[in-house]
N, C-alpha and C positions, 0 to 999 in steps of 0.2 A: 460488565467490564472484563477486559481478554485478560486472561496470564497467559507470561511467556516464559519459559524458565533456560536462562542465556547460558548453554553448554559449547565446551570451546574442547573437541581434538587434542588430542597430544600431537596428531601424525597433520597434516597438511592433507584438503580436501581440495573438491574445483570450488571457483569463487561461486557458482550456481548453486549449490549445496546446502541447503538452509533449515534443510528438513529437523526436528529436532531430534533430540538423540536420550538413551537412556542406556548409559556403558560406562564400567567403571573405570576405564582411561580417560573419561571427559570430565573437566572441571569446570566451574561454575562461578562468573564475575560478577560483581555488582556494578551497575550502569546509574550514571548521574540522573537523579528524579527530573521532567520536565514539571511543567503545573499542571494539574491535574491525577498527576499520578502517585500513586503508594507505595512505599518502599516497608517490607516488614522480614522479619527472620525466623524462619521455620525451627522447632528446636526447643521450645520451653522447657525448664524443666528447673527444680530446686534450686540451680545454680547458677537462673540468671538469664536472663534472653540476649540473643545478639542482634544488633540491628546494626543499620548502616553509617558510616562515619559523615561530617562534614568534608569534602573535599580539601585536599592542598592546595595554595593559593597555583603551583608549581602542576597541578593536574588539570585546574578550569583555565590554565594558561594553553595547556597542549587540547583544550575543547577534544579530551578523550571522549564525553560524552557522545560525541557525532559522530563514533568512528566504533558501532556496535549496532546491531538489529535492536527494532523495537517499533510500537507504532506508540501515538500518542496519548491510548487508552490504555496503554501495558500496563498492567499490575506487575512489580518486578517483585523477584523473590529471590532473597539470598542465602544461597544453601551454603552451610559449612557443615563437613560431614565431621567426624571425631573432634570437631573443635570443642566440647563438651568436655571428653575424658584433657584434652593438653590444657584446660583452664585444671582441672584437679592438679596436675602434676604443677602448677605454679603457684598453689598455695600451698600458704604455710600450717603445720599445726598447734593446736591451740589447747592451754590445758583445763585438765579433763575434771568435773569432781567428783569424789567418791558416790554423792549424792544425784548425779547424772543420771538420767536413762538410758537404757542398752536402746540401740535403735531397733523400730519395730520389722518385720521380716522383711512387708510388703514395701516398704523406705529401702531395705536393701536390697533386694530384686530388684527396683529399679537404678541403683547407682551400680548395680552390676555390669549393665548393659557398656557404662563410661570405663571400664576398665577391660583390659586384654588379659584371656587366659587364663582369669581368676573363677572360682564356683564358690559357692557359698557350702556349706557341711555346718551342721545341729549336734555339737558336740555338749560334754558333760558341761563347761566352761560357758556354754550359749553359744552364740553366732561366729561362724568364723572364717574370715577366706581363707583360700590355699589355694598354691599355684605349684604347680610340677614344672620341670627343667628335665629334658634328656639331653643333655650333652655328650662330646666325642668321648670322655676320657675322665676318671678323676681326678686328674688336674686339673681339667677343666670347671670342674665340680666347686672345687677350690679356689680358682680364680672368680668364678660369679660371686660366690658368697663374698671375697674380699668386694668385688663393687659392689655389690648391694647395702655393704655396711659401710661404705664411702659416700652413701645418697642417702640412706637414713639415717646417719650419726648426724648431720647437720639438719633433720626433720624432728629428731629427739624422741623417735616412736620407733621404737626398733619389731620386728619379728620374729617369731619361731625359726630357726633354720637350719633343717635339717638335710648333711650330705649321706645320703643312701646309696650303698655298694650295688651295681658298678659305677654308674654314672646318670646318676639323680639327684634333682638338690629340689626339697619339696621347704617351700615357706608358708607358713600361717601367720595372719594378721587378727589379731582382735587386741580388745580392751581389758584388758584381766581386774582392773579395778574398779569396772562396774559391772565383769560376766557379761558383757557383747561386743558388740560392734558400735565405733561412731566414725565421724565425718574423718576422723583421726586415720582410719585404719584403710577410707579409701585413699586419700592423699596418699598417702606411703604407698597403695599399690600405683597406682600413677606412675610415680615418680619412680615406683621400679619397673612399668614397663616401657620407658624412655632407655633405662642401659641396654648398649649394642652387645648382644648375645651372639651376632655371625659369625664369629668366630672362632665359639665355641660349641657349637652345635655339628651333629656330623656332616661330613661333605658330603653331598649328594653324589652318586655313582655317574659316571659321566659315560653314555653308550655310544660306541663307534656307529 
């Protein structure tokens, strides 16, 4: 059976153009199943696999199916890239108990990958992320940590948060009541790499 894997331009090509493509300006649609064909989602992992929806009565009306490449043996395949780390940042957490297990390294290593900018560090404490901030100023400094405590106060799992002279604001996430890490401590980094930072980051040098 063929796979085809349906990558769509950001920029307008000629309509002859069909060749496939593998660039990170091209996104990737899912195409209504004919019979015979398999619709599955690349991506397993702890948190759930994604596959494809039933159509809107409002989408088999516009027969968008007929209006995409494919042949009738296509295996189609629906890639969503980071969609993985934006399901963390939408849950919620859950409490913890004392009698809990820390999670194990290799469990965090891989819920690493779902989160931005975060490293794992083996501290006296056990397992821990921490994520560094260079920003323009410390004010700037200042201002992140007020958003970051406006997105975890309603998560109920707060972090380390440390403003470091000049302008550093380093956070650690673990579980201090069981000495690790749980599902706990990646939700919360999630949810902190959704705040908009642009504006607090330095401006880039602009060259004549």
């Amino acid at each position: 059976m063929a796979t085809t894997n349906l990558s769509f331009p950001l920029f307008s090509l000629p309509s002859h153009h069909h060749r496939r493509h593998n660039h990170p300006n091209f996104f990737t649609l899912p195409t209504r199943a004919r019979p015979g064909q398999r619709t599955q989602a690349l991506g397993s992992d702890n948190l759930g696999d994604f596959g494809a929806r039933d159509p809107f009565p409002a989408e088999i009306a516009s027969d968008f199916g007929d209006k995409v490449l494919g042949f009738e043996n296509t295996e189609h395949k629906i890639l969503i890239p980071t969609l993985s780390a934006s399901s963390l940042a939408q849950q919620d957490c859950t409490p913890v108990s004392p009698l809990h297990s820390p999670m194990l390294q290799d469990d965090a290593q891989q819920l690493l990958r779902k989160v931005v900018g975060w490293r794992l560090i083996d501290g006296e404490d056990g397992l821990k992320l921490q994520c560094l901030w260079k920003l323009r100023d410390y004010q700037c400094g200042v201002e992140l940590i007020n958003r970051i405590y406006k997105v975890v106060e309603a998560a109920g799992h707060f972090p380390n948060l440390h403003l470091e002279q000049p302008n550093q604001v380093r956070a650690e996430l673990w579980t201090s009541s069981i000495g690790g890490l749980t599902m706990n401590d990646f939700i919360v980094a999630a949810k902190i790499d959704a705040i908009v930072t642009s504006d607090l980051v330095p401006r880039r040098r602009a060259w004549a």
